[in-house]
C-alpha positions in Angstrom: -67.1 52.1 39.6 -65.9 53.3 36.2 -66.7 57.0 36.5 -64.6 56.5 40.5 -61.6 55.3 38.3 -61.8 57.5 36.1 -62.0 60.5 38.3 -58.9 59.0 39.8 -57.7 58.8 36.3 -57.9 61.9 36.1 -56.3 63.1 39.4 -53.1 60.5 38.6 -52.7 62.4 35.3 -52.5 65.8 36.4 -50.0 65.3 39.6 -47.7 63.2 36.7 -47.8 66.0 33.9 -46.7 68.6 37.5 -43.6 66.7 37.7 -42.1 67.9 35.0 -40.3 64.8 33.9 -38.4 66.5 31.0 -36.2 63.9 29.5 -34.1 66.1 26.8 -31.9 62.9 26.0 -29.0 63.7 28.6 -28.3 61.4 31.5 -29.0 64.6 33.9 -32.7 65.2 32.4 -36.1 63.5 33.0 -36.1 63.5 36.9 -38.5 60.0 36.6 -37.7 59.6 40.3 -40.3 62.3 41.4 -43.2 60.6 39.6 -41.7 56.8 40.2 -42.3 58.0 44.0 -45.6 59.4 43.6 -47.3 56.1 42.0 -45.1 54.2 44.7 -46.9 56.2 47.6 -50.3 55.4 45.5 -49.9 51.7 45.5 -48.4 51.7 48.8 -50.6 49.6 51.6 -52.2 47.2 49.2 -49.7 44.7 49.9 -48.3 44.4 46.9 -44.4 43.7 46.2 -43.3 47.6 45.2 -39.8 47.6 43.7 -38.2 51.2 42.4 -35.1 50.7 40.8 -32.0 53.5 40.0 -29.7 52.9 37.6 -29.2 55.8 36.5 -29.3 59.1 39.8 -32.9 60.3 39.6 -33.9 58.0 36.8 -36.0 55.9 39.0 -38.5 53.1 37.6 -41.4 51.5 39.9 -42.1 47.7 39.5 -45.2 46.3 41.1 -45.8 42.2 40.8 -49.2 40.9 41.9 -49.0 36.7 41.5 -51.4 34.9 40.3 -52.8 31.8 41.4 -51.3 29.6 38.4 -48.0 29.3 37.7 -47.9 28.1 34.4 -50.8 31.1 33.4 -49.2 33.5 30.8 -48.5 36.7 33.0 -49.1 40.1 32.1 -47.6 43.6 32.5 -49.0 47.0 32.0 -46.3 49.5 31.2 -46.2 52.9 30.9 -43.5 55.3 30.8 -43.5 58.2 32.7 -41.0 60.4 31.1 -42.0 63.2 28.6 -40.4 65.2 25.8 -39.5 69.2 26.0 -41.7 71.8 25.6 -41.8 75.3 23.9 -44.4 76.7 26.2 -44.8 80.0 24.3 -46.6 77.8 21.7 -49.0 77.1 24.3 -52.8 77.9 24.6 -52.3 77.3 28.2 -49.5 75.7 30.8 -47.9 73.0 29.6 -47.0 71.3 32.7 -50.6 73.1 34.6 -52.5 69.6 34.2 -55.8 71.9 33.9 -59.3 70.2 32.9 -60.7 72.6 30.7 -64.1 71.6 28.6 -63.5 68.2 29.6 -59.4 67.9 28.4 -56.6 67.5 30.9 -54.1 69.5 29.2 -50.1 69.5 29.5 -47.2 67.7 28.2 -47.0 63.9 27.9 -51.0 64.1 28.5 -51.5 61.8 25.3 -47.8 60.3 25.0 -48.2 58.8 27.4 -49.2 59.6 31.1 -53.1 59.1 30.0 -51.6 55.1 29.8 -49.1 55.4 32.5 -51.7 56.5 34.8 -54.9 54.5 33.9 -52.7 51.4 34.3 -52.2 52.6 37.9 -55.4 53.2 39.1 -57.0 49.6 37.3 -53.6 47.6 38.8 -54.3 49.2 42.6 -57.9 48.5 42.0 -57.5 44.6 41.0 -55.5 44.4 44.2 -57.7 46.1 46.4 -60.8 44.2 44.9 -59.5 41.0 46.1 -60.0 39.0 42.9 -57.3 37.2 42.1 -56.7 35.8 38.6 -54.5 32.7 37.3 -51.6 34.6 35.8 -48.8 37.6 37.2 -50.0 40.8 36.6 -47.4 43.2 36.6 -47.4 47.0 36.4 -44.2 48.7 35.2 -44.0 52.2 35.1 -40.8 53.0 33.2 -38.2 55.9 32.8 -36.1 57.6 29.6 -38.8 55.9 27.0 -38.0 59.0 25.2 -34.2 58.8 24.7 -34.3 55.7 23.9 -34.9 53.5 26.9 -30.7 53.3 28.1 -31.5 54.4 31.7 -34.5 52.3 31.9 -36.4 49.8 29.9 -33.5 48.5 27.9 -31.1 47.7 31.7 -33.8 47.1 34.0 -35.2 44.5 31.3 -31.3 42.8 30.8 -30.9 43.0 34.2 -34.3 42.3 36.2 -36.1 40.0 34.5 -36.6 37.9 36.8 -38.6 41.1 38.3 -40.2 41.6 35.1 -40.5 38.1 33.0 -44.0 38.0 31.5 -45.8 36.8 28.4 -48.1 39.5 27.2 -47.5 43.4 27.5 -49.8 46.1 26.8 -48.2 49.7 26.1 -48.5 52.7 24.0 -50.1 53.6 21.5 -53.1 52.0 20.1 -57.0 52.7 19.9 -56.5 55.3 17.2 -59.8 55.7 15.1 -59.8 56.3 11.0 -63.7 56.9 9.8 -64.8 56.4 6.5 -68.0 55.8 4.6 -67.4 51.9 4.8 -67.3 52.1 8.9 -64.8 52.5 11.9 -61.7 51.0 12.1 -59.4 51.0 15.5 -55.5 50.7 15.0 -53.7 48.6 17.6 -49.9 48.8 17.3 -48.5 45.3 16.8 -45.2 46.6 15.4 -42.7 49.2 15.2 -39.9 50.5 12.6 -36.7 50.7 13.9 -34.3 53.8 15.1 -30.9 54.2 13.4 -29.8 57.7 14.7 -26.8 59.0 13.3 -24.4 62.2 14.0 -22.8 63.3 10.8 -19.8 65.3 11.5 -18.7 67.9 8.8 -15.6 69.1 8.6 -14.2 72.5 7.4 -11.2 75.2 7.7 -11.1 77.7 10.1 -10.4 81.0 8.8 -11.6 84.9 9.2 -15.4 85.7 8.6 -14.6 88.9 7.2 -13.0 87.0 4.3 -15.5 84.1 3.2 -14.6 83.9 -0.4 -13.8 80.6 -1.3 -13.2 79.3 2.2 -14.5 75.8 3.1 -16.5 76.6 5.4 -18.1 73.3 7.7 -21.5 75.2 8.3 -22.3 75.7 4.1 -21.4 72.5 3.5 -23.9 71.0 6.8 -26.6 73.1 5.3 -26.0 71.0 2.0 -25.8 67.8 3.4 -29.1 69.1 5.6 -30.7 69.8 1.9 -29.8 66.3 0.2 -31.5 64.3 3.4 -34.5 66.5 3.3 -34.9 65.5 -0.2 -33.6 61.8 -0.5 -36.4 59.8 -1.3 -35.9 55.9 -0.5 -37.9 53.3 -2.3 -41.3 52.5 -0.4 -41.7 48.9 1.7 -45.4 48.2 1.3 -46.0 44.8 3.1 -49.2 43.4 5.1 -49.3 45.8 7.7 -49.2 48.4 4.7 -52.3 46.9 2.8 -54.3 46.7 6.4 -53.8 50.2 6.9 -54.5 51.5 3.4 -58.1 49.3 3.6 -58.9 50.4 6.9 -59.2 54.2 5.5 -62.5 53.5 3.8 -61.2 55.4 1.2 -62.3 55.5 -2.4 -61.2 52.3 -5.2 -58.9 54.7 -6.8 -57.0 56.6 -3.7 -56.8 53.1 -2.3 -54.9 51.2 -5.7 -52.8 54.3 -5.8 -51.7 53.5 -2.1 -51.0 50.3 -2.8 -49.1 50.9 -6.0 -45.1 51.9 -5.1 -44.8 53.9 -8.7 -47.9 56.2 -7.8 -47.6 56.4 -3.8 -45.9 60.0 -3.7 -49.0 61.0 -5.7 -52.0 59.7 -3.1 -50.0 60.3 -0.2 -50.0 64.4 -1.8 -53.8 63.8 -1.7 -54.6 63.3 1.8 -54.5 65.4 4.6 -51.2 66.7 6.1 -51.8 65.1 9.0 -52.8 61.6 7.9 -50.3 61.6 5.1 -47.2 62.5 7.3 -47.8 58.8 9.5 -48.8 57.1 6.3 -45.4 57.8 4.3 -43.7 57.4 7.7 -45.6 53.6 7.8 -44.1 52.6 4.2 -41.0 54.4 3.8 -37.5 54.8 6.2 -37.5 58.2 6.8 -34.4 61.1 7.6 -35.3 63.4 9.8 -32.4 66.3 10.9 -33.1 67.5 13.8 -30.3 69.0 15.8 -27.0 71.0 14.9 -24.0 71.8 16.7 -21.2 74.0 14.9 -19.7 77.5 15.3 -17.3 79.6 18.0 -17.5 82.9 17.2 -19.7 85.6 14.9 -16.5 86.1 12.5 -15.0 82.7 12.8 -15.1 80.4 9.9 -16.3 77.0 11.2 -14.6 74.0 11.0 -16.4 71.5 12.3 -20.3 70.9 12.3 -22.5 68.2 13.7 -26.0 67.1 12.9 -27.9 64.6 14.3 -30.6 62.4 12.1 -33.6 60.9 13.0 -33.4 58.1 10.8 -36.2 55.6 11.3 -36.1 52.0 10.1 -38.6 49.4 8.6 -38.7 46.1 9.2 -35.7 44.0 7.7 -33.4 46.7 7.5 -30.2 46.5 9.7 -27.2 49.1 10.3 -25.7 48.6 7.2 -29.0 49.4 5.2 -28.9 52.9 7.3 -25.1 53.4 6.1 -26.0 52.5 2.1 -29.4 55.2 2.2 -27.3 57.8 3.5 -24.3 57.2 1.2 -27.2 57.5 -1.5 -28.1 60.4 0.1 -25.2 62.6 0.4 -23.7 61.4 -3.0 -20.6 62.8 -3.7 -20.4 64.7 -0.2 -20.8 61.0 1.2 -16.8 60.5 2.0 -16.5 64.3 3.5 -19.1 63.5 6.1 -18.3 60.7 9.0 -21.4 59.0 10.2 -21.9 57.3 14.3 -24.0 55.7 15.2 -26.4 57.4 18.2 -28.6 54.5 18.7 -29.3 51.5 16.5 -32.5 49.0 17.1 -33.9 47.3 14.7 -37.6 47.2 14.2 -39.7 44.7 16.0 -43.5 42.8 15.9 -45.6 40.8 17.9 -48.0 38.2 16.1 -51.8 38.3 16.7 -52.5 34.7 16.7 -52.6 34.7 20.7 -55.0 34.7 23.2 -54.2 38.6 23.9 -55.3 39.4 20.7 -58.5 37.7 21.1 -59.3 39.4 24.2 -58.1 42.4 23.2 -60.2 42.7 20.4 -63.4 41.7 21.7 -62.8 43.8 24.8 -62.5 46.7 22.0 -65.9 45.7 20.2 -67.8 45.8 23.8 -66.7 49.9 23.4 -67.2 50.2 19.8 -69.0 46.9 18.5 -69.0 47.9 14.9 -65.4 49.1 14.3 -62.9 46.2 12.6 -59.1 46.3 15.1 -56.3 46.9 12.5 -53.2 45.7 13.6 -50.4 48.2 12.7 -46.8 49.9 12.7 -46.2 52.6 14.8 -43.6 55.4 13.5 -41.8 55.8 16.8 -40.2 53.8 19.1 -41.4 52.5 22.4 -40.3 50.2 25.6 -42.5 47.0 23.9 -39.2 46.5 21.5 -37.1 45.1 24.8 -39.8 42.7 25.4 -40.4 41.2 21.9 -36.4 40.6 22.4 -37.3 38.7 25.5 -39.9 36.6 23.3 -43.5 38.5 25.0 -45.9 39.8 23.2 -46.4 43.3 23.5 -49.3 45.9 21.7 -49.7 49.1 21.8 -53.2 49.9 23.1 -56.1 52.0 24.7 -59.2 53.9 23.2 -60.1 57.0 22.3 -63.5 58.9 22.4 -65.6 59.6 19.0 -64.8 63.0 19.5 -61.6 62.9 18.7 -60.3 63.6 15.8 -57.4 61.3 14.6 -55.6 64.0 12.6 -55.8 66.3 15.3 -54.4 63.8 17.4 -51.1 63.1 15.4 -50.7 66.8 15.6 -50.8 66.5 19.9 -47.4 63.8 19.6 -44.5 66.2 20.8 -46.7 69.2 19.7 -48.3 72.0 21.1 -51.5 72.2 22.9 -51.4 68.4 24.1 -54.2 67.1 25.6 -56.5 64.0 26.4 -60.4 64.3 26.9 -61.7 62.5 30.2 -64.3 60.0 27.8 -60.9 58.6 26.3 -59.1 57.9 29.9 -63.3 56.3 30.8 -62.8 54.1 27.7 -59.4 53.2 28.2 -59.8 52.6 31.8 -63.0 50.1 30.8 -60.7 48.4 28.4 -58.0 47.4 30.9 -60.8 46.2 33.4 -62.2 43.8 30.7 -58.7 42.7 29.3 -57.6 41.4 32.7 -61.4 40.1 33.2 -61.6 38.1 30.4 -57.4 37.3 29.4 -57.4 34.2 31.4 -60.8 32.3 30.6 
């Protein structure tokens, strides 16, 4: 039975990654409608209630409800987005959107964030319905538009305004499963948390004037490219809390590495001795982080600009609010702070779910039937996901799923929004296993 779902697995992931559901962050983008339609048509005749809802035109989302026979049983809902970010395909060792299996990998974009998820979840939700089993809570299987612009033309309205659709206690999501190996053993990260997003377009302003005559003009674009220079150095003060010291112990690394970690005076220096890959997510997990990423300025070749914008990834931990986001980029900028006028893009602050729940229990031992040695670290994921809207609503939600030993964790980091993304076929068998027991065992 497992190698039939995963085959289907496999099939689900390719048609999603040939939609082409580009979200680039406008209202126009992501085109969720063609793949909300196709998992429609593959749940269709199980006799399950299908709902797709539009509130945005072509940003479709696709709610299926199978009840329970209790209730007052704890319901649960498997959601998965089905939107994915650009791509620069010349970076590409093959098609991005080709959804090829090569040596074993289904390549293409949105193959590990996160239409492996969105497309296990499918397959295991039609086959509990077809099987005939019935359990004592709601399963519910939400597969969700715009996750990567921040949820406005899905999660966040459908969740305001359908919860009645969607109510449930427990939610599993993206990402999770991710293996760190050391000498002292395996340990599996399961995202229980996530920083916050306070995204912010700084508009600089200028004087117009000739470009054949730059001396001492005030020009907009020089000064951007300063402010641009003071965010990529600002350095805020590290936040390292539980989450933080589970991590840092998980690595298996050595006694002196680890009390480094865990000291705030000599972080910058351990973080320097780790690999790229690994240290990028772990200063990301302990310190807010400024991220420019996109500038608008400029008419004309030999036009002096006078106005520039440039929008921040700014990225929040926990107990920070808006104004927090205001005083680091005031200490920032410095004396450029009152030249520059910050709004706000989006602002969410970060969220967690606890572990002392019956999820958690079953999630973990379902996890140990995989990898029985390997200790589950709960943890803070850098980005933001759809399991935010839900911890608002009071669920529980974790970022989950399981990856293959061959996998290598710093490789995967590189896959999120990267070239060359791809998912090996013993990940989508192990995550597809994992569902299976989760709903098997969730309600005994």
């Amino acid at each position: 039975m497992i190698d039939r779902l995963t085959n289907e697995t496999v099939e689900l992931l390719q048609a999603l990654i040939r939609n082409r559901c580009v979200n680039d962050g406008t209202a126009e983008s992501g085109f969720e409608d063609r793949s909300a339609r196709l998992l429609r048509d593959e749940l269709e005749g199980t006799g399950v209630d299908l709902q797709i809802y539009e509130p945005t035109p072509g940003r479709s989302s696709l709610v299926a409800r199978w009840p329970g026979t209790d209730p007052d049983a704890p319901a649960l809902c498997l959601m998965g987005h089905t939107d994915v970010v650009p791509v620069s395909p010349e970076g590409w060792r093959h098609d991005p959107f080709g959804g090829e299996l090569i040596d074993g990998e289904i390549w293409g974009r949105g193959a590990v964030d996160m239409l492996n998820l969105t497309s296990s979840m499918a397959v295991v939700f039609r086959h509990l319905v077809t099987s005939g089993r019935r359990y004592p809570g709601d399963i519910i299987y939400f597969a969700v538009a715009d996750e990567e612009a921040g949820g406005r033309h899905g999660a966040e309205v459908l969740i305001r305004d359908e919860w009645d659709v969607l109510n449930c206690d427990y939610v599993l999501t993206e990402f999770g499963g991710i293996p760190l190996y050391s000498p002292k053993g395996m340990s599996l990260l399961v995202t229980t948390a996530e920083k916050g997003i306070g995204w912010r377009r700084l508009t600089v302003g200028g004087s117009p004037g000739h470009g054949s005559t730059p001396y001492g003009t005030d020009n907009a674009l020089i000064k951007a490219a300063e402010v641009v220079r003071r965010l990529s150095e600002y350095q805020p003060n590290p936040q390292l809390d539980e989450l933080w010291g589970a991590r840092v112990g998980a690595m298996g690394l050595d006694d002196e590495l680890t009390s480094k970690l865990l000291d705030p005076g000599r972080l910058a220096e351990a973080l320097a001795e780790l690999p790229p890959e690994i240290a990028r997510n772990a200063h990301a997990c302990s310190h807010t982080t400024f991220s420019p990423n996109v500038i608008h300025g400029g008419v004309k070749t030999n036009v002096i600009p006078d106005r520039v914008t440039i929008e921040v990834d700014i990225r929040t931990l926990p107990g920070e609010e808006s104004d927090d986001v205001d005083a680091h980029l005031r200490a920032a900028l410095g004396d450029l702070a009152d030249s520059v006028q910050a709004d706000i893009i989006q602002q969410d602050p970060s969220t967690a779910s606890p572990i002392d729940n019956r999820l958690w229990d079953t999630l973990v031992a379902s996890i140990g039937k995989a990898y029985p040695k390997a200790k589950v670290v709960p943890s803070i994921v850098t980005g933001g996901t759809d399991a935010r809207f839900f911890r608002d609503r009071g669920a529980v939600a974790y970022g989950a799923g399981l990856l293959s030993p061959a996998v290598d964790t710093s490789e995967f980091f590189r896959r999120f929004h990267g070239h060359d993304e791809r998912i090996d076929v013993e990940s989508l068998r192990l995550t597809v296993a994992l569902w299976l027991d989760v709903v098997e065992h969730l309600w005994d």
